[in-house]
N, C-alpha and C positions, 0 to 999 in steps of 0.2 A: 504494500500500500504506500504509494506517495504523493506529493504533493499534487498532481495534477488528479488524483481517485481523489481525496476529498480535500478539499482548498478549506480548513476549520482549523486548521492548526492542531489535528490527533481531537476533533471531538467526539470522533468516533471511539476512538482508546481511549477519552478521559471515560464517555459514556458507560462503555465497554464495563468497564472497571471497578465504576461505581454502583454499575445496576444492584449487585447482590443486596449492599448495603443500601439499596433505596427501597427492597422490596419487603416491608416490613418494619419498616424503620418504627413506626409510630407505636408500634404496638409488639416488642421485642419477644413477649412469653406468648407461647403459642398457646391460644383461648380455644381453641377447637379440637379434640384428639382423636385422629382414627383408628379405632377400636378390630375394623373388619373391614377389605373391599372386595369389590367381586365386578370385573367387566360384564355390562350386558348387553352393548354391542360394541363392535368394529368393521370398519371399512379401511379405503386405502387413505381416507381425507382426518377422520377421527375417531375416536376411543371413547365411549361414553362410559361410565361407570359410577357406581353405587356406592356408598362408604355408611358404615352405621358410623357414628359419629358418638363424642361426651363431649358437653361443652364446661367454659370453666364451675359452672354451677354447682356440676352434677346432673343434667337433668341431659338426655339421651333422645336421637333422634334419627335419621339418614340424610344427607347430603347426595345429591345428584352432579354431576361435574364431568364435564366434556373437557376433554381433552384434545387439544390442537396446536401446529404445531406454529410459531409466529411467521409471520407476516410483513413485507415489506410495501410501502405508500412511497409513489413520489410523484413530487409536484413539478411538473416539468418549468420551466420558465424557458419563453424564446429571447430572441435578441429584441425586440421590441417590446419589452415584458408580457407578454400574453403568457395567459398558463391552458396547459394540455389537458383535456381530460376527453375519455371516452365514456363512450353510450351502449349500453348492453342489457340484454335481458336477464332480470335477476327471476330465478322460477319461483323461489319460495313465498316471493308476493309477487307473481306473477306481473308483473312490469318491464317498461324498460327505464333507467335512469343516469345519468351524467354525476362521474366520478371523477377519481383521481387514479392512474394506474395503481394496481396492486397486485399481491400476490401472494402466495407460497409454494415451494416445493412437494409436494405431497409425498411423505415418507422419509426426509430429510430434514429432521431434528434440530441439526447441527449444524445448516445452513450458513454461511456468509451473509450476514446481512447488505453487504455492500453489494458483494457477486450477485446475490439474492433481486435488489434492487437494482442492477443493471440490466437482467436477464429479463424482468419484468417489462422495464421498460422498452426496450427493443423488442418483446415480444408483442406485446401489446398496441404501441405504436410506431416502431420501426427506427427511433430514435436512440442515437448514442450520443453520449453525456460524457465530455473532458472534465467536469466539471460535477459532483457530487459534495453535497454539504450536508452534512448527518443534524439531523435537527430535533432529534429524542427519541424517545419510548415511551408508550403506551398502553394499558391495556384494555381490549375491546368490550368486553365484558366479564367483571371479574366476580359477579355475584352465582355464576354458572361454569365461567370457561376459563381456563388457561391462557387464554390465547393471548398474544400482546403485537404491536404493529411498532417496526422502526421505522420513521420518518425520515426522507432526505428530499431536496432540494436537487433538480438535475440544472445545470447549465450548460451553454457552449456546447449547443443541440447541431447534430450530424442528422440529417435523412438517410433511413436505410430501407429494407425492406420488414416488415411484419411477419412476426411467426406465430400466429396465433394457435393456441391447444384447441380441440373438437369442441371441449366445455365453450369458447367463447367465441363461438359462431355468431357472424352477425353484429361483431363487436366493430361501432367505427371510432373514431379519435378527430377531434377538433380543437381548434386554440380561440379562448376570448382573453378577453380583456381582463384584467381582475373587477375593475367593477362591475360587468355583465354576471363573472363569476357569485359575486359579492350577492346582485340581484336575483340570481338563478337560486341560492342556496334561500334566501326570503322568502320566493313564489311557489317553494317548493318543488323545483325541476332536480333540483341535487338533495338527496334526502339520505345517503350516506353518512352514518353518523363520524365514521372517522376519518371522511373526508373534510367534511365541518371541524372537525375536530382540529385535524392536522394546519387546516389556510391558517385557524384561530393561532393556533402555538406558534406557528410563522410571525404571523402578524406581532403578537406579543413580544415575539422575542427581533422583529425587528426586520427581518427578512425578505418581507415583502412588503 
């Protein structure tokens, strides 16, 4: 990894580094203890599974938790600041909607998040990025799942060709403006929550 894979000065390695201690920080003793688990399904994408649970009380319950494995977002930016995002059918609420590239591996734990996040983005929209700025971590939903999403920043955008997987049939990719984006996420055309999520923490932290 060098200067030209993420221009942040290692915020990917400070990231990196720091996650363990960020996950849990607030609340050190662990209030929850799993007593028993038992998988009751799996596929190639996730792990669902059962746990009887004791919470700090005493008082006992089961806990339900998917398992998945993370996730990379990135926000493309062109040279005239537009930002990329594509339109695809999501089945589970049967729609189509305007995101932000992303991804995962399926079956690949142990991912790069960086590799992870370049490979998305060239597949997705056919764009390669001189230019990648790691801009956090997240997790997508943590009252059920696992799963958590690294955020980067692509720049100093190359046109290439698209490799899209069978899953993302029909997927197209477009560039607005950020405040078109800005409006889109308002009227409801972008309803991704970690896509809203991710412009936000940009924004906050200054980026865009």
């Amino acid at each position: 990894m060098d200067a030209d894979e993420v221009a942040d000065d290692g915020a990917w390695a400070r990231a990196a580094a720091g996650m363990a201690q960020d996950v849990g920080r607030e609340s050190p003793v662990c209030e929850i203890t799993a007593l028993a688990t038992k998988v009751v399904y799996r596929n190639r994408w996730m792990t669902v599974r059962e746990d009887s649970i004791q919470r700090s009380d005493g008082s006992r319950g089961i806990y339900g938790v998917v398992e998945k494995s993370d996730f990379a977002l990135i926000i493309p930016v062109a040279s005239d600041g537009a930002l990329c995002l594509v339109e695809q059918y999501r089945y589970p609420v049967k729609g189509r909607f305007w995101e932000f590239p992303q991804g995962s591996w399926e079956g690949v734990a142990t991912a790069d998040p960086l590799e992870l996040a370049r490979g998305e983005l060239q597949e997705e929209t056919g764009l390669l990025a001189r230019e990648m700025h790691y801009v956090g971590h997240l997790f997508e939903c943590y009252g059920y799942s696992t799963q958590g999403c690294h955020i980067f920043i692509a720049r100093d955008l190359q046109v290439t060709e698209t490799k899209l997987d069978p899953e993302e049939h029909g997927l197209i990719s477009r560039t607005f403006p950020l405040d078109a984006v800005i409006a889109m996420i308002g009227d409801g055309r972008i309803k991704d929550a970690m896509s809203v999520a991710a412009l936000g923490l940009c924004r906050l932290k200054g980026l865009l």
